[in-house]
GURO-711370 format. One line per field, with one value per residue (C-alpha): residue in three letters; x, y negated, z negated. Coordinates in Angstrom, 1 decimal, padded with zeros to 4 digits, always signed. Example, Ala and Ser with C-alpha at 12.3 -4.5 7.8 and 13.67 -1.06 7.14 Angstrom:
<rs>
aa <- c(Ala, Ser)
c1 <- c(+012.3, +013.7)
c2 <- c(+004.5, +001.1)
c3 <- c(-007.8, -007.1)
</rs>
This chain:
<rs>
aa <- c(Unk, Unk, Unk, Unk, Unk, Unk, Unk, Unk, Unk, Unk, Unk, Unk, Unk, Unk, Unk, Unk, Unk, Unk, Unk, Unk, Unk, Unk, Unk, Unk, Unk, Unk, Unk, Unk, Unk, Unk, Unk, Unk, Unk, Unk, Unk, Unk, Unk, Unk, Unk, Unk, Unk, Unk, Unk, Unk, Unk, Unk, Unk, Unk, Unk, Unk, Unk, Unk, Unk, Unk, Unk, Unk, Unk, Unk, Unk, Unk, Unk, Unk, Unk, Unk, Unk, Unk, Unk, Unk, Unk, Unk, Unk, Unk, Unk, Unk, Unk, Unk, Unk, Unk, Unk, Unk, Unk, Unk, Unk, Unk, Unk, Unk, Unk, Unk, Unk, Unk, Unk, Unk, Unk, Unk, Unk, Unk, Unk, Unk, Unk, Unk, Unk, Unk, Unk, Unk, Unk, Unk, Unk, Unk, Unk, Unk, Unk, Unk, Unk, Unk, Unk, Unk, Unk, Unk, Unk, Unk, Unk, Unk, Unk, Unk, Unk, Unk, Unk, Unk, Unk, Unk, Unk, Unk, Unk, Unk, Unk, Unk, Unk, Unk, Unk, Unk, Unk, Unk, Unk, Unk, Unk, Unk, Unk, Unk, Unk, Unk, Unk, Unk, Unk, Unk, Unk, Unk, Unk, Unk, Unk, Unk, Unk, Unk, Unk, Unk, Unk, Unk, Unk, Unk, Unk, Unk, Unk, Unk, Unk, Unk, Unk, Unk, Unk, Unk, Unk, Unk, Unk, Unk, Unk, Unk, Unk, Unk, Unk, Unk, Unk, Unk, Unk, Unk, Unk, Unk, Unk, Unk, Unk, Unk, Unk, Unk, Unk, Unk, Unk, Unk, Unk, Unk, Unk, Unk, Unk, Unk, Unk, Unk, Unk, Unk, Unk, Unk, Unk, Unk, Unk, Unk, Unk, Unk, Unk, Unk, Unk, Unk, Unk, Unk, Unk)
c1 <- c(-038.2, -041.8, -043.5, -046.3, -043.4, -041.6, -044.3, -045.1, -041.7, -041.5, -044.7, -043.1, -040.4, -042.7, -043.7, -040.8, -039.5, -042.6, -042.5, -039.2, -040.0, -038.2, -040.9, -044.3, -047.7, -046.6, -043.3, -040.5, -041.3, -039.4, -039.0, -037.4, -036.1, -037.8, -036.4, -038.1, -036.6, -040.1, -040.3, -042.1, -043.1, -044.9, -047.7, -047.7, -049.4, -049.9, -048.7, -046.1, -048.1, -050.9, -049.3, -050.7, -049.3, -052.2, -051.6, -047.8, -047.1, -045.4, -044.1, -041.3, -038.2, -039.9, -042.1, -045.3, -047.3, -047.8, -049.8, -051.8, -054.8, -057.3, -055.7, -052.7, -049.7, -046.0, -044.2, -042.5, -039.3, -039.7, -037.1, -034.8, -035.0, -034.6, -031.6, -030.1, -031.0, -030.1, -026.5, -026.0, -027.2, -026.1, -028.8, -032.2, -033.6, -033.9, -034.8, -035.3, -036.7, -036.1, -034.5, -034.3, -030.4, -029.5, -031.4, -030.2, -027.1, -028.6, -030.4, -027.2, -025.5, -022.9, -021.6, -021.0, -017.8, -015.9, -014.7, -015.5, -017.7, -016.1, -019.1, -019.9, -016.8, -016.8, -020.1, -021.1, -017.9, -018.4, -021.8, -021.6, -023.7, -025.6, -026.5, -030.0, -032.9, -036.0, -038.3, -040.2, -037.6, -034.7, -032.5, -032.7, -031.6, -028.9, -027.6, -026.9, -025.9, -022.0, -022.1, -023.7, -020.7, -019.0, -021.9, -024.5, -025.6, -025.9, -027.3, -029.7, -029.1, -032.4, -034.4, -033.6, -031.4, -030.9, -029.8, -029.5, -028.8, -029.2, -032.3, -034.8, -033.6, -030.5, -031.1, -033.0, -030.1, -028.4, -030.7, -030.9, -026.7, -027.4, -029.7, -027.9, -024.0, -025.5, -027.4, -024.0, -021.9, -024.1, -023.9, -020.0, -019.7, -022.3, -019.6, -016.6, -016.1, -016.3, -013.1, -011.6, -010.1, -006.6, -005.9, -004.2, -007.1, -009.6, -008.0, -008.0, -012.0, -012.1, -010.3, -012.8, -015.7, -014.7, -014.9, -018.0, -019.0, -020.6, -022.4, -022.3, -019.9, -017.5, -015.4, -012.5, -010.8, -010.3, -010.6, -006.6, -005.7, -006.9, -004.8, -007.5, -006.5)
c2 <- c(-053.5, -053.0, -055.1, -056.5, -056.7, -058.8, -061.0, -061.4, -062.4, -065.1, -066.7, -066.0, -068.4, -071.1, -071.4, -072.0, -074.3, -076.4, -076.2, -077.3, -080.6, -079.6, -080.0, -082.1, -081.7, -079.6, -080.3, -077.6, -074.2, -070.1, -067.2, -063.8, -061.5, -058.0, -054.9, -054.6, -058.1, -060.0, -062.5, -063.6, -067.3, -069.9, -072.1, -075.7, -077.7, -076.1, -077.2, -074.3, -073.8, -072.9, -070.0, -066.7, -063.3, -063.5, -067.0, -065.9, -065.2, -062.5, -064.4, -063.1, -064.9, -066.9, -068.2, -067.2, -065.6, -061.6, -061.7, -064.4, -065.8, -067.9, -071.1, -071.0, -071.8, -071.9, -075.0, -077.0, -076.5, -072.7, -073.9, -074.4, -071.0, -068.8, -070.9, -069.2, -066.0, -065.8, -067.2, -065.1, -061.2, -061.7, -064.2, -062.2, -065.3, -069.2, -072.0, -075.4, -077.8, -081.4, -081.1, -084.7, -084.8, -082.9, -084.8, -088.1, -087.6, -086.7, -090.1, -091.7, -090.2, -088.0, -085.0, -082.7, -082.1, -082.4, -079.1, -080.0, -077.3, -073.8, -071.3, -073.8, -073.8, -070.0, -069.6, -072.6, -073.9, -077.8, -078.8, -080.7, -083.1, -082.2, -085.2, -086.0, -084.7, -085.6, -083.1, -080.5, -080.7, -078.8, -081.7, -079.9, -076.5, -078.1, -080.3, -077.4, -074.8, -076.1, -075.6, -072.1, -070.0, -070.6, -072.7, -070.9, -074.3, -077.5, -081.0, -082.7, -086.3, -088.2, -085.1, -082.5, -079.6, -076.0, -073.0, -069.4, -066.2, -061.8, -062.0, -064.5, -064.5, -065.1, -068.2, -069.3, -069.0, -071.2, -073.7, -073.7, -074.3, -076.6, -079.2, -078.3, -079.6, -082.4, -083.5, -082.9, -085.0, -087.7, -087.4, -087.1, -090.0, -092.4, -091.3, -092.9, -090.3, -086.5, -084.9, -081.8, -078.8, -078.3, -076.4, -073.7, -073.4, -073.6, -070.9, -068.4, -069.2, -067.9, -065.4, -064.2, -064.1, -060.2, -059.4, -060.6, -059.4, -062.3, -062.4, -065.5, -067.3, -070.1, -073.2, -072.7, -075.6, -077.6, -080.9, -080.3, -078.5, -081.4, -084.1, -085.7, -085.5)
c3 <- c(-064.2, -063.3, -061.3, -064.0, -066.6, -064.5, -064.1, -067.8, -068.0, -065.0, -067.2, -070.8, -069.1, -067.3, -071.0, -072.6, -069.6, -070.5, -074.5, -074.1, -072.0, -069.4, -066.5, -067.0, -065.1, -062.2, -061.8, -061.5, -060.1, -060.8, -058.5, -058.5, -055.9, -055.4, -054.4, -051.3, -050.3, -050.9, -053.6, -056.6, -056.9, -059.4, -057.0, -056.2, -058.3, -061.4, -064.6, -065.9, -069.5, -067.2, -065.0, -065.3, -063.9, -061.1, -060.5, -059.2, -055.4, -053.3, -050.6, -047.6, -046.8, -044.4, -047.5, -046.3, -048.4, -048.7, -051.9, -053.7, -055.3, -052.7, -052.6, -054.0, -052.2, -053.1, -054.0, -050.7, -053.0, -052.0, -049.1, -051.8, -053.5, -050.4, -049.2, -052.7, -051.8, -048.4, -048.8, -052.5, -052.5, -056.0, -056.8, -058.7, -059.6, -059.3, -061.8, -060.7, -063.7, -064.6, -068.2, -069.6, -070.5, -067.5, -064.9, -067.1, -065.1, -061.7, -062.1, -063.3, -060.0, -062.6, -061.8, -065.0, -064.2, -067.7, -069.7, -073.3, -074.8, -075.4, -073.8, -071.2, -069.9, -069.8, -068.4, -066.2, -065.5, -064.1, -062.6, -059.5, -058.5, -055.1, -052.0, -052.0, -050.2, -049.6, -051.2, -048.6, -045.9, -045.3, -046.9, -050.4, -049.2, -046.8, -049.6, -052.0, -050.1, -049.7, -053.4, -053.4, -052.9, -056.1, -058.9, -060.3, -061.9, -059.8, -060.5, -057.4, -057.4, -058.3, -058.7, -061.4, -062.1, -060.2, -061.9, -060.6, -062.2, -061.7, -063.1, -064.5, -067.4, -066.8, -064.7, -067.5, -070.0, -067.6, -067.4, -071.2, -071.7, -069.1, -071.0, -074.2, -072.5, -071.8, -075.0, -076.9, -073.8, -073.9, -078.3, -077.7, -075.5, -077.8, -080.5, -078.9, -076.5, -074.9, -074.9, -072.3, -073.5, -072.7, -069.1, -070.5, -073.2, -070.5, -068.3, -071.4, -071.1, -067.8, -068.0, -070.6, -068.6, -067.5, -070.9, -071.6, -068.5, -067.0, -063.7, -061.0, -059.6, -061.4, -059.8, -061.8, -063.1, -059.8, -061.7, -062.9, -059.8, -057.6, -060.3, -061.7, -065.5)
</rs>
């Protein structure tokens, strides 16, 4: 992908994180992997309806940046993106966003770890919930990257929600299945109660996601294997 189409892009999904009330006033921030091993990244304090391709920065795996606007700078939560790409060559692109059903059970200290919706289950697997960190020190990086080597979706406790992907759009398709799970758990459990799939059901799933050929990583089903149902 071209370098300015790739940009429109990263803004086309700012937008959409923002129409979606996923992020408020500056909050949340996106970034994508370049082929010379530089980066792409949305600047601090800037609402994401506002981003603009020559608002984005090209920054280096240190996080200083290569290319920019006067002024701008990249969000302290950069730490957190380049922890993904240094421990997954597989990652093209990181989302970090504070979707209201998702981060409801961040806030409610909850991992979404139950295997009750059919493409979820394929895709996204369970959603763990991550220790907290103190935003702008190495706390966030250090609390998510045990989780790294097999979610491509993570929850960070009292903060928001994480979600990685091959390319930008696919970590925003993540993101999106994300908020949606929870919406319908939360709906489910209001209704009496949210209810797994069967193992053998959920293994089929899995198994699926060759076929489909989806990307990431995925837990498995370690909630049976580790008896807790």
């Amino acid at each position: 992908m071209e370098l300015q189409q790739l940009k429109e892009q990263m803004c086309d999904v700012c937008q959409k994180t923002w129409q979606l009330g996923w992020v408020a006033a500056n909050d949340g921030n996106l970034s994508a992997r370049l082929e010379d091993g530089t980066f792409l990244c949305t600047p601090t304090g800037i609402s994401k309806s506002f981003i603009t391709p020559d608002k984005l920065l090209r920054i280096n795996a240190k996080g200083e940046v290569l290319e920019g606007a006067e002024g701008l700078r990249p969000s302290s939560e950069i730490k957190m993106h380049l922890r993904c790409y240094e421990k997954r060559p597989d990652v093209g692109s990181v989302l970090h966003a504070h979707p209201p059903g998702a981060t409801g059970f961040a806030v409610a200290h909850k991992a979404m770890d139950m295997y009750n919706m059919i493409e979820d289950v394929a895709v996204i697997g369970s959603v763990p919930l991550t220790p907290y960190g103190t935003p702008s020190t190495p706390e966030v990086p250090d609390a998510i990257e045990p989780y790294l080597e097999e979610h491509d979706v993570m929850l960070l406790e009292n903060h928001g929600a994480l979600a990685v992907g091959s390319d930008v759009i696919t970590a925003f398709y993540r993101m999106e299945s994300l908020e949606l799970w929870a919406k319908i758990t939360i709906n489910a459990v209001i209704l009496g109660g949210s209810i797994d799939i069967s193992r053998e059901n959920i293994q089929k799933l899995i198994d699926l996601r060759g076929f489909y050929r989806v990307t990431g990583r995925h837990p498995g089903y370690k909630k049976f294997e580790n008896g807790l149902r």
